[in-house]
C-alpha positions, -999 to +999 in steps of 0.1 A: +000+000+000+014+033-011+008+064+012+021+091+029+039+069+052+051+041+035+082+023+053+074+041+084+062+025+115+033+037+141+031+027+175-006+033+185-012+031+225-051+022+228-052+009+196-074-020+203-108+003+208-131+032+194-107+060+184-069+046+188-086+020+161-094+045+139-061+063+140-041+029+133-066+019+104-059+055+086-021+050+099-020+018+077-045+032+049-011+058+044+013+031+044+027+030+078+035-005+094+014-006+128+020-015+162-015-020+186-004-011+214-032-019+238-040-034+277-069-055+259-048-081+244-076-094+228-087-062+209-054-054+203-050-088+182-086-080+164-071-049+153-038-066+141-058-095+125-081-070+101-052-046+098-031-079+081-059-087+063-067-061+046-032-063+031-012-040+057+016-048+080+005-049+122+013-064+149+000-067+182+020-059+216+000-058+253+008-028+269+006-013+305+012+020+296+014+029+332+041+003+336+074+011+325+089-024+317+054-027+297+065+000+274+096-010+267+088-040+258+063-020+234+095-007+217+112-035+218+091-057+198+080-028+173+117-024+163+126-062+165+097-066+139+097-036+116+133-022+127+123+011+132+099+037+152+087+069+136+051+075+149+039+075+183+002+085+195-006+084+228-041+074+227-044+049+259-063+067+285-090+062+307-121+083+315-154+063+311-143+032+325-138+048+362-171+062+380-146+098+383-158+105+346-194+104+361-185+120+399-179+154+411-142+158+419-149+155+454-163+125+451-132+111+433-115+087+452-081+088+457-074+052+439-098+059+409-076+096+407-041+077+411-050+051+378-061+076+361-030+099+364-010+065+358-026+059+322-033+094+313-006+114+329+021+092+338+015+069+303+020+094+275+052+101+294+067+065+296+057+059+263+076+089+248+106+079+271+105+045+258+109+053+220+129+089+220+160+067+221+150+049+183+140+076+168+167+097+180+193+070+164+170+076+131 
């Protein structure tokens, strides 16, 4: 498939669901070999499966992106398999899947606020940390 973004590769974090599915099927529809990213390892191998079958390159990696060792094993296998890392989007996040997306803040507990800042927060950070060094060699 030629595209925009041929021979590049896409990590997509949250791939496996609603949105992060859409931005890997367009990733792929420009060329770009994807990486599903994604806690749900199930989804995340749906995704890979259609992708791959509708004649693009993806591969599906579980990842904790609230987990550091997670991530890096995220990078890991996306260069192992394509050999490179150009695109990441930091999709994974949760908001309707914790009663705090339905609460006043007051009524937030402290758990339901610490996951949350772990995914949202904390993820997009650890994710970025984990590919910088591979695309900073490229």
């Amino acid at each position: 498939m030629k595209g925009r973004l041929e021979g590049r590769v896409a990590i997509v974090t949250g791939g496996g669901h609603g949105i992060g599915k859409a931005y890997a099927t367009r990733l792929a529809s420009e060329g770009a070999k994807i990486v599903i990213a994604e806690l749900d390892e199930k989804a995340a191998h749906a995704v890979a499966q259609e992708l791959n079958a509708a004649g693009y390159e993806a591969l599906a990696v579980r990842t904790d992106v609230s987990d550091p060792a997670s991530v890096e094993k995220m990078a890991a296998a996306a260069i192992e398999r394509f050999g490179r890392i150009d695109v990441l989007v930091n999709n994974a996040a949760i908001f309707a899947t914790v009663p705090m997306s339905r609460s006043p803040f007051d009524q937030i507990t402290i758990n339901e606020w610490d996951q949350m800042m772990n995914v949202n927060v904390k993820g997009t950070w650890l994710a970025s940390r984990a590919v910088i060094p591979q695309m900073r060699k490229q």
